[in-house]
C-alpha positions in Angstrom: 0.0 0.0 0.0 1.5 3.1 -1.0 -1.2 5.7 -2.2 -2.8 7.4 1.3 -5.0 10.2 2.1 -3.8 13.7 2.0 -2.7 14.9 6.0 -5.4 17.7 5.0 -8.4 14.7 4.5 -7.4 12.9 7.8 -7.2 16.2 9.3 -11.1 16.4 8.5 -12.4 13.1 9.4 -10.8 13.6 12.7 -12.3 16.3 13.6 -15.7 15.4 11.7 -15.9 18.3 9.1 -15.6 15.5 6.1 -18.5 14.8 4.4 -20.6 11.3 4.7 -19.5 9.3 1.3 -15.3 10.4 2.2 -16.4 9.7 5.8 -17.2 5.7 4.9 -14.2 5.4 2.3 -11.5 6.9 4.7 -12.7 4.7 7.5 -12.4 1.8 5.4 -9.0 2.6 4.3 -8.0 3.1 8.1 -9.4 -0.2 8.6 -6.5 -1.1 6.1 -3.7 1.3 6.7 -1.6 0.8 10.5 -0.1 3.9 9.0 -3.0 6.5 8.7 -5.0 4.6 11.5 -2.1 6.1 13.9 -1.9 9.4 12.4 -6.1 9.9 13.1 -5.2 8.9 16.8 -2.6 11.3 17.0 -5.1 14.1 15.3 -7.7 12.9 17.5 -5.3 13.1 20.5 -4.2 16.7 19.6 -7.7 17.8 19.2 -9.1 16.7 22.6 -6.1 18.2 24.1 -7.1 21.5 22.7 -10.7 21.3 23.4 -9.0 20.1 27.1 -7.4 23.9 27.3 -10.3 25.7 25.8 -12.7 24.5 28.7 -10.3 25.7 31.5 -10.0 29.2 32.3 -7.2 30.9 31.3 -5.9 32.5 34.9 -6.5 29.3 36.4 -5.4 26.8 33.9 -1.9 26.1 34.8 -2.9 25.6 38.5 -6.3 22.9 38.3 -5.1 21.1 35.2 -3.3 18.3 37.0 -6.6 18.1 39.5 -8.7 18.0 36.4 -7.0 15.5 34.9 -7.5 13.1 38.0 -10.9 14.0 38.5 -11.5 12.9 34.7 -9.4 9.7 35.8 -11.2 8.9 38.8 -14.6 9.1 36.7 -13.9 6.8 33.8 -12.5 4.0 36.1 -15.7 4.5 38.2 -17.5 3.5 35.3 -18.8 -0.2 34.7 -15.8 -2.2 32.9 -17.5 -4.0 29.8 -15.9 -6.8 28.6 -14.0 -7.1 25.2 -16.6 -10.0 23.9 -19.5 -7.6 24.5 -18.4 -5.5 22.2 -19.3 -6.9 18.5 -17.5 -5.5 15.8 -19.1 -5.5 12.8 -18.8 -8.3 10.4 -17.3 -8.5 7.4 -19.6 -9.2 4.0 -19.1 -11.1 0.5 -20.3 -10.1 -2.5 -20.5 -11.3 -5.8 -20.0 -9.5 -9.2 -19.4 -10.9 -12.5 -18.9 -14.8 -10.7 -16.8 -13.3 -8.6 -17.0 -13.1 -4.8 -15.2 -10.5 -3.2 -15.0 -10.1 0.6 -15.5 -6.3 1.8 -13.6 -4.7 4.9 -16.1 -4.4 7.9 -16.3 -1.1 8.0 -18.6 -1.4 4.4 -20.9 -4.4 6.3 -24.2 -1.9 6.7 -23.3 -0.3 3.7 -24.2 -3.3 1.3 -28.2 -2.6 1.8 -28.0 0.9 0.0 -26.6 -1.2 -2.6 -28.5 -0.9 -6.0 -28.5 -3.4 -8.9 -25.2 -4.3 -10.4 -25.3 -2.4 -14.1 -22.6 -3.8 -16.8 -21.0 -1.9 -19.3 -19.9 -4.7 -22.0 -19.7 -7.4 -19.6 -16.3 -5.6 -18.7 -17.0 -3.0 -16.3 -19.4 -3.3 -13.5 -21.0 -0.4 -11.0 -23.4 -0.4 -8.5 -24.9 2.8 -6.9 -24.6 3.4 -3.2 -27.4 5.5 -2.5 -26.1 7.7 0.8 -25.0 10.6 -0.6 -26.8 13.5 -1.8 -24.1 15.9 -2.8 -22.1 13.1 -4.3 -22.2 9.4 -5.9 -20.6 6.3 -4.8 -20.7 3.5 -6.4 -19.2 -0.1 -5.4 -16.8 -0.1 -9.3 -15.8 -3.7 -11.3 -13.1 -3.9 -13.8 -12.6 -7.2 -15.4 -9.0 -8.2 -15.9 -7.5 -6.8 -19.3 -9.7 -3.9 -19.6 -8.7 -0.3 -20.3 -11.3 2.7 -19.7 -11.3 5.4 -22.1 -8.8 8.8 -21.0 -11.2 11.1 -19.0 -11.0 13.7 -16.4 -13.3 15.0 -13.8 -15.4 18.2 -13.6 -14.6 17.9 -9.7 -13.0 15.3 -7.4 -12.6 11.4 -8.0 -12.0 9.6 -4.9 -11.1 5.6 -5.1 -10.1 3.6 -2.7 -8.7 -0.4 -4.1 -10.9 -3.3 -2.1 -9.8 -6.2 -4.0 -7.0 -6.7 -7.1 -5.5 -3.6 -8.4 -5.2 -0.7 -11.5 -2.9 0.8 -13.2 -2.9 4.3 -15.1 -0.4 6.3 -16.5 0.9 7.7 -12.9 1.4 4.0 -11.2 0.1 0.8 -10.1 -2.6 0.8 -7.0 -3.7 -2.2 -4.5 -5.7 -2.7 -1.5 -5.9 0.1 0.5 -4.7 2.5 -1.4 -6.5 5.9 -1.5 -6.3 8.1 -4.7 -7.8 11.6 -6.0 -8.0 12.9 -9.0 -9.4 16.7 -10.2 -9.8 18.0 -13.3 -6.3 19.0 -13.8 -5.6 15.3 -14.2 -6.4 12.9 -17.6 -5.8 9.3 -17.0 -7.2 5.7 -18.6 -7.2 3.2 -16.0 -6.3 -0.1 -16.4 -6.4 -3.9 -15.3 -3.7 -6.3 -16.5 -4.7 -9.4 -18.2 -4.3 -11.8 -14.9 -5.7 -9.0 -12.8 -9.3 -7.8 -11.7 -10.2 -4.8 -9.3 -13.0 -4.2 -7.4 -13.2 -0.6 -6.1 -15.0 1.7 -4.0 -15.7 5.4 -5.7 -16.8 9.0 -4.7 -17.9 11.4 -7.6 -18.8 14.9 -6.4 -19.3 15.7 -10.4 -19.6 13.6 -13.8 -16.7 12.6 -15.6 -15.9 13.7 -19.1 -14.4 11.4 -21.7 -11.8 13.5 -23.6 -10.4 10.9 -26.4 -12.6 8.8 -28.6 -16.0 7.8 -29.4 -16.5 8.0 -25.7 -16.8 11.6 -26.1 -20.5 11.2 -27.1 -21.3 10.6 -23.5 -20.4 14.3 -22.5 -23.1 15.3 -24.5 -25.7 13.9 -21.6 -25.8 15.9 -18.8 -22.6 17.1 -19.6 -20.7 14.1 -18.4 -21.0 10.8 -17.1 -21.4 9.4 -13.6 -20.7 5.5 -13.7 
């Protein structure tokens, strides 16, 4: 895994500005990533300390923070201690596209039932609609193995985050976990190699627009293309 969120992104699902659809795919890829997974906790950490200060008055900060800090203590381990098996994480899910079954991170388990219909594009791309966004579309995205999509860039932001297999396009190679945005400053034509299929998980915030090809003609409704 070598493609990650930008410090800027974390920075906004830790402290809970990001919106919904990013808010899914980034905890999915810290369910993936050791790396970004301790970065959140440190952002976390850093924002509760400031929200710590904030609450204490200035004059008298330096003076009742250690007795704050205790009293905080003494209340948490006053509290009933629940045991690790009573807390059920949630379980991970299979699906199957194109006779393949795929299994999806946990953190995607209550997603699956805003799941629409799987819709195919020439039996080589597959995408189904995840309907929990209203200022954005995600979709649940299939590439079959030795397919190429047609060059296209993006009227806003792509977001994709790899759940099973892997891409290529002309800026790299991308496995599971990895987390990648691309604007409309960037053209690209992703890729699968002939022994490789991907299944990805994909945040539109505008249509895409084809810019080589016969593909072009799908620019021409609505002024782009969402999957």
């Amino acid at each position: 895994m070598s493609h990650h969120p930008s410090n800027e992104v974390l920075q906004q699902y830790a402290n809970g500005s990001i919106d919904a659809a990013h808010g899914i795919m980034i905890a999915t890829h810290l369910e993936l990533c050791t790396q970004c997974r301790q970065q959140v906790q440190y952002l976390e950490t850093r924002a509760a300390e400031a929200l710590l200060s904030q609450s204490l008055p200035q004059q008298t900060m330096a003076a009742s923070n250690d007795d704050h800090l205790n009293q905080m203590f003494e209340t948490i381990t006053a509290l009933d201690t629940l045991h690790p098996s009573t807390l059920r994480k949630p379980e991970s899910i299979e699906i199957k596209v194109n006779d393949r079954v795929v299994m999806l991170p946990s953190t995607l388990s209550q997603l699956i039932r805003f799941k629409g219909e799987w819709r195919s594009y020439g039996g080589k791309v597959f995408s189904a609609h995840l309907d929990i966004a209203e200022d954005s579309r995600m979709n649940l995205m299939y590439i079959n193995h030795n397919v190429q999509i047609p060059q296209h860039t993006h009227k806003g932001v792509e977001s994709t985050l790899v759940l099973h297999g892997g891409f290529s396009d002309e800026d790299g190679h991308y496995q599971v976990g990895d987390f990648i945005q691309r604007d409309a400053s960037i053209k690209h034509s992703p890729f699968t190699k002939v022994d490789e299929d991907c299944l990805c998980l994909t945040v539109l915030t505008e249509p895409m627009l084809f810019t080589q090809g016969v593909a072009r003609v799908f620019n021409l409704f609505g002024k782009g293309l969402y999957p």
